[in-house]
Backbone bond lengths (Angstrom), bond angles and torsions (degrees), N, CA, C in turn:
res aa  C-N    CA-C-N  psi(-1)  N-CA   C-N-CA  omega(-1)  CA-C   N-CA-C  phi
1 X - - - 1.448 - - 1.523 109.59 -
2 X 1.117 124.21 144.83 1.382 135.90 179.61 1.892 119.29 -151.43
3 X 0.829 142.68 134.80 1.488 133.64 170.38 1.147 121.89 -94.23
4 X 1.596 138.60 -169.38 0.971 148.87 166.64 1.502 118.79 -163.86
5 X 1.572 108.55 144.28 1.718 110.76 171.25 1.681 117.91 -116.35
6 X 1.056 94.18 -170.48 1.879 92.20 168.53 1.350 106.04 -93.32
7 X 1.632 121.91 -15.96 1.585 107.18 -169.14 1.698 100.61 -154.99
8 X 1.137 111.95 174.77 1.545 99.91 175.75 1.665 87.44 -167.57
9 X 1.420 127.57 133.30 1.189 120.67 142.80 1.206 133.12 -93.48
10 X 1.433 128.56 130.77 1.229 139.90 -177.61 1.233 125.65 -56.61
11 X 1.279 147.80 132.49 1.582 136.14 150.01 1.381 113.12 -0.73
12 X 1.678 123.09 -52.63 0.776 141.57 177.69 1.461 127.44 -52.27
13 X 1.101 117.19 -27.72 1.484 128.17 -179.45 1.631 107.00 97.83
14 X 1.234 123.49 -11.12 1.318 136.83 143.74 1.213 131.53 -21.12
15 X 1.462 135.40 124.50 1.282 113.16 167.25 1.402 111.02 -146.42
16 X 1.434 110.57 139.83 1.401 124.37 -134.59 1.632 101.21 -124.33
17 X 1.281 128.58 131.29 1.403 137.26 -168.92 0.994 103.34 -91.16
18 X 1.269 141.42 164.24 1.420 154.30 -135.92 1.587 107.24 -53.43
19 X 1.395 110.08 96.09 1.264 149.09 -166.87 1.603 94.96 -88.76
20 X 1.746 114.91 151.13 1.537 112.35 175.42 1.523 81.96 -123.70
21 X 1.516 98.32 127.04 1.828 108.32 165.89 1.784 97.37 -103.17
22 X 1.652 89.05 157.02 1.300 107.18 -147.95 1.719 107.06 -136.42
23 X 1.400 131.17 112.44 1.409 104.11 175.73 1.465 119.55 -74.00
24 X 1.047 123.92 108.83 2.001 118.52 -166.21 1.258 71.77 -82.92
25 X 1.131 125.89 -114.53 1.802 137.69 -156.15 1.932 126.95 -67.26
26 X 1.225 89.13 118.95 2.063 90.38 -179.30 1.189 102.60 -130.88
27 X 1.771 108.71 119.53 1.560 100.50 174.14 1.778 102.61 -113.93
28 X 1.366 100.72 147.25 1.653 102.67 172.44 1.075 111.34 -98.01
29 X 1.539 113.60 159.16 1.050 111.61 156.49 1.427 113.53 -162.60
30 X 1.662 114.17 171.84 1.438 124.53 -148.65 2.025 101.84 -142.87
31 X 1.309 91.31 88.18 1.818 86.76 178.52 1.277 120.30 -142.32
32 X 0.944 87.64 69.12 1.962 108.16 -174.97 1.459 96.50 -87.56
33 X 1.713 132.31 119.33 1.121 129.93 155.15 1.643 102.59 -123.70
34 X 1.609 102.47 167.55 1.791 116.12 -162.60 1.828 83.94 -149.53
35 X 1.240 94.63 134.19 1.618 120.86 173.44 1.461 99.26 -131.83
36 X 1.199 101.30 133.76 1.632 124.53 146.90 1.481 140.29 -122.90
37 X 1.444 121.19 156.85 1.359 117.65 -160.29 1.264 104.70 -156.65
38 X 1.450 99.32 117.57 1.396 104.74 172.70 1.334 114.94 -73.94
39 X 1.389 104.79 144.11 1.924 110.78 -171.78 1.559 107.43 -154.84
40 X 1.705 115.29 162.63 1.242 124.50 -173.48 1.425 99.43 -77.91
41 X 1.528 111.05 134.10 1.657 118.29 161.30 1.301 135.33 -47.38
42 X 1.606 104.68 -25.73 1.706 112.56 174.71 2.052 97.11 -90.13
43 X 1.035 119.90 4.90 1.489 113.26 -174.66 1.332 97.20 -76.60
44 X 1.754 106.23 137.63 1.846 106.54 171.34 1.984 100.75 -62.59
45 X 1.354 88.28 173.51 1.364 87.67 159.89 1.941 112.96 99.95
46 X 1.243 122.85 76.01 1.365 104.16 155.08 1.548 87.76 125.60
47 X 1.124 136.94 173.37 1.589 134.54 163.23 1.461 97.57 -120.95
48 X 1.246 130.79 -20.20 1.744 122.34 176.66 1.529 118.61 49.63
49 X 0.923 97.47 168.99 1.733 112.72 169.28 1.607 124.20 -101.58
50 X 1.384 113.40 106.96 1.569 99.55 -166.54 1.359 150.45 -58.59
51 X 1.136 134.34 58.90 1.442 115.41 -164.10 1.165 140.66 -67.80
52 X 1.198 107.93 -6.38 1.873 108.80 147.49 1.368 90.12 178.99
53 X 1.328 100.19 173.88 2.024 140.24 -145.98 1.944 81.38 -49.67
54 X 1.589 125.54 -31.20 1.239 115.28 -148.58 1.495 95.66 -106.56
55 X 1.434 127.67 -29.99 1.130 135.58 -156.02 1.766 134.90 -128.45
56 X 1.143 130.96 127.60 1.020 126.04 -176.34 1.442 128.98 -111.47
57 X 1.177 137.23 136.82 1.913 123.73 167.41 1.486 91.75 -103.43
58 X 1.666 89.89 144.31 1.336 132.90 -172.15 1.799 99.22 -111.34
59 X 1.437 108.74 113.35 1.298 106.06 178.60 1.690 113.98 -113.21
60 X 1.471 133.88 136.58 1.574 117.98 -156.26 1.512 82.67 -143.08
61 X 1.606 127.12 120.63 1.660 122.23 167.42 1.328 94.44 -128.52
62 X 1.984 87.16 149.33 1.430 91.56 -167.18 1.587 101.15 -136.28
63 X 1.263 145.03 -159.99 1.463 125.98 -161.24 1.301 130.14 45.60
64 X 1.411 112.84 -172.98 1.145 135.99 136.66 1.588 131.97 161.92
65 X 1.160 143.86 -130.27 1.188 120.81 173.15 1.471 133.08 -110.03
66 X 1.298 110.98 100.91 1.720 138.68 154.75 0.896 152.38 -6.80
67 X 1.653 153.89 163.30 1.439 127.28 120.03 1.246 85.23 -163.87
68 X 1.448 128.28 160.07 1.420 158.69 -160.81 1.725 106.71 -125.10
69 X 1.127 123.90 125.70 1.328 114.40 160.84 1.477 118.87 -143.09
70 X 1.072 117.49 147.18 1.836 130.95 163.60 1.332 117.91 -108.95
71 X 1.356 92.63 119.43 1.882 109.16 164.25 1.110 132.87 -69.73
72 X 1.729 116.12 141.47 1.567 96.54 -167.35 1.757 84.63 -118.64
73 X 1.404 121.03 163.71 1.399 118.66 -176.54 1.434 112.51 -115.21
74 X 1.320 124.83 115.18 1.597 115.06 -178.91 1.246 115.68 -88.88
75 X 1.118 121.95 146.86 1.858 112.60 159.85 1.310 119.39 -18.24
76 X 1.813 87.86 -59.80 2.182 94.45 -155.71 1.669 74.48 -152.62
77 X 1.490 103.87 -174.85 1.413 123.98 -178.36 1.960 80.70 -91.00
78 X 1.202 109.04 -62.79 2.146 94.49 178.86 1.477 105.46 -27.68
79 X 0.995 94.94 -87.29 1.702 98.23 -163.20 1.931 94.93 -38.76
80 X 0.937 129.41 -37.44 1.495 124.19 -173.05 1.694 98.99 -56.40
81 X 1.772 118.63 -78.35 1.213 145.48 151.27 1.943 89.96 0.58
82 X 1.095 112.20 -98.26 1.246 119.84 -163.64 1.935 123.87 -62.67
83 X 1.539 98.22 10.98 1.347 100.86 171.93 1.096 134.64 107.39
84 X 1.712 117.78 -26.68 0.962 132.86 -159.13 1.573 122.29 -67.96
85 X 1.156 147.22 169.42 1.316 133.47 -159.25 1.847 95.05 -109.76
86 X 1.842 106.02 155.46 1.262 87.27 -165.90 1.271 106.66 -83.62
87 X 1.688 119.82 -166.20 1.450 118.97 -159.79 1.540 93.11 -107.53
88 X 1.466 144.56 -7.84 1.320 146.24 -145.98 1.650 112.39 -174.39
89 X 1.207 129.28 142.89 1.424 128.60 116.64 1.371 154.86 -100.48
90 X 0.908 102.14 98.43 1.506 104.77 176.19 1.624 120.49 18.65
91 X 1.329 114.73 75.05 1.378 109.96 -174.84 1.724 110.53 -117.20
92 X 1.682 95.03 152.22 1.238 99.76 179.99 1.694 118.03 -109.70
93 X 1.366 120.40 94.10 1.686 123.66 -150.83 1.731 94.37 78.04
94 X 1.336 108.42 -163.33 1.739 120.05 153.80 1.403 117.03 -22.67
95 X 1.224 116.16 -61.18 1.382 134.90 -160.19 1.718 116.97 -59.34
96 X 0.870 109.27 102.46 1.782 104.55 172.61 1.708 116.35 -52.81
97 X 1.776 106.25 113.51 1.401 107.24 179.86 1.230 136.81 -84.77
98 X 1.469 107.46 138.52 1.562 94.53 -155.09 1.482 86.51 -111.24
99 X 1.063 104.52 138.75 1.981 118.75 173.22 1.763 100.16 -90.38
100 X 1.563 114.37 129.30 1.336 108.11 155.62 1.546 111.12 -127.73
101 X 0.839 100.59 144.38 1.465 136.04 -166.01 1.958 116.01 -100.72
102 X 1.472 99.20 116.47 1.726 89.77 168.01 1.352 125.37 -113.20
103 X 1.207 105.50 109.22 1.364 126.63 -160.59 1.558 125.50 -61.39
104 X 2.020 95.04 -17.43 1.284 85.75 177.91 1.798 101.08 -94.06
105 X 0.961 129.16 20.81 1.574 131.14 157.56 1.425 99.40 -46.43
106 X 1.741 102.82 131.64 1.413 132.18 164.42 1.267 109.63 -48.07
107 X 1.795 113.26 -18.33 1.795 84.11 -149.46 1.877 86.30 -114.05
108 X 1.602 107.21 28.09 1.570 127.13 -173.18 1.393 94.94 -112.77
109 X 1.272 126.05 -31.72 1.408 110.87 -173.43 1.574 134.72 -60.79
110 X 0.973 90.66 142.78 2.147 103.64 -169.67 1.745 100.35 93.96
111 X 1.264 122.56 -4.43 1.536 106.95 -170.40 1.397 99.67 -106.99
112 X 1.231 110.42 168.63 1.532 133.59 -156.11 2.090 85.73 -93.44
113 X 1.075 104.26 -178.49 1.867 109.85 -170.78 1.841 91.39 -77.46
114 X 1.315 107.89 -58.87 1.384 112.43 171.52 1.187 121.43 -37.64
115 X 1.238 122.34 -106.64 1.586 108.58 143.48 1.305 131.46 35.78
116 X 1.424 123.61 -70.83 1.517 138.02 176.30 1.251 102.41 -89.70
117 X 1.269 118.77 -24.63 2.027 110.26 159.41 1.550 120.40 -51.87
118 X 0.827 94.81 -76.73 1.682 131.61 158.24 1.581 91.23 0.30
119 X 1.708 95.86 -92.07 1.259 119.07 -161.56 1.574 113.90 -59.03
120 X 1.179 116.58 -31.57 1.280 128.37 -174.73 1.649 104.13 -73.72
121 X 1.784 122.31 -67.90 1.302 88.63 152.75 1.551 152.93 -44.31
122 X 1.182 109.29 -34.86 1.493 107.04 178.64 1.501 120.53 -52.68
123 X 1.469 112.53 -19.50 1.550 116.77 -178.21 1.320 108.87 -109.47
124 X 1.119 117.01 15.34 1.796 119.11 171.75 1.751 96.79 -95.56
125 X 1.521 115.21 147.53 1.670 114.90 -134.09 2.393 79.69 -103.55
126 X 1.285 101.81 -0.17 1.780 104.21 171.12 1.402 91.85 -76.48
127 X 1.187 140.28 -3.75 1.794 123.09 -163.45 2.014 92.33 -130.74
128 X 1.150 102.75 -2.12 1.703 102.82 -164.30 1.732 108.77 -44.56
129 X 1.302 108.07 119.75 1.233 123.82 -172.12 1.589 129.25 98.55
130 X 1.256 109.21 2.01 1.344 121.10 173.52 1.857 111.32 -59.67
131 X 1.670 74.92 142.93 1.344 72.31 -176.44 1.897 105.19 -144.42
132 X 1.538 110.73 130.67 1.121 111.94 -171.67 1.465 128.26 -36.53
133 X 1.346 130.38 -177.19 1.613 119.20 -173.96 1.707 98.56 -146.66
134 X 1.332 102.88 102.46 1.296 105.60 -163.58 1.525 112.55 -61.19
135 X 1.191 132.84 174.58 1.586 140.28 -169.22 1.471 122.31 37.55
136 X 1.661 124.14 22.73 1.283 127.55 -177.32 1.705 92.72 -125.15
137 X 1.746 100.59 106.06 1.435 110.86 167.08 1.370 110.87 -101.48
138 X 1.464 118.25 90.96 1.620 131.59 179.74 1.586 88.00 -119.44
């Protein structure tokens, strides 16, 4: 998968006509943790799960599953095709921007991590009008 716009400005102050964006780097990740705590039933705080007339568990989850990605910007899909290194990354100020993505979103399900990169940029209104680039599986 790869996209494309009519224009893109560069870090540079540059701005570049139908540019092929590219995911160079996707990291996943998986960090779902769950704590529990046993606690008194008259204690404020929490509705818990009861385990008897005196006592309650307190259950708290936090994470879950992720992925981070950076765009790389090509000239053209040619210059991509033929090797060439890209001209940009996707930066936000100086800083190279990293998009993260939550994967366990409903509107991610059935898609691969890529996939929900992909898609997730395409509807952020910095990419408005992008449009996929057929036969490039990056």
């Amino acid at each position: 998968m790869a996209f494309t716009l009519s224009t893109i400005t560069l870090a540079s102050g540059l701005q570049l006509a139908n540019p092929m964006l590219v995911i160079s780097e996707l990291s996943v990740s998986n960090n779902s943790s769950l704590s529990e705590r046993l606690d008194i039933t008259s204690a404020p705080g929490g509705e818990g799960e009861a385990i008897n007339q005196s006592y309650k568990l307190l259950k708290d989850t936090h994470g879950g599953r992720g992925c981070s990605a950076i765009v790389s910007v090509f000239m053209s899909q040619a210059a991509f095709d033929a090797g060439k290194p890209p001209v940009d990354i996707v930066k936000d100020g100086r800083n190279t921007k990293v998009f993260s993505i939550n994967l366990d979103n409903p509107d991610f399900d059935g898609m691969t991590p890529r996939q929900a990169a992909y898609a997730h940029m395409m509807a952020l209104p910095e990419f408005d009008g992008a449009v996929l680039v057929d036969g490039v599986e990056v």
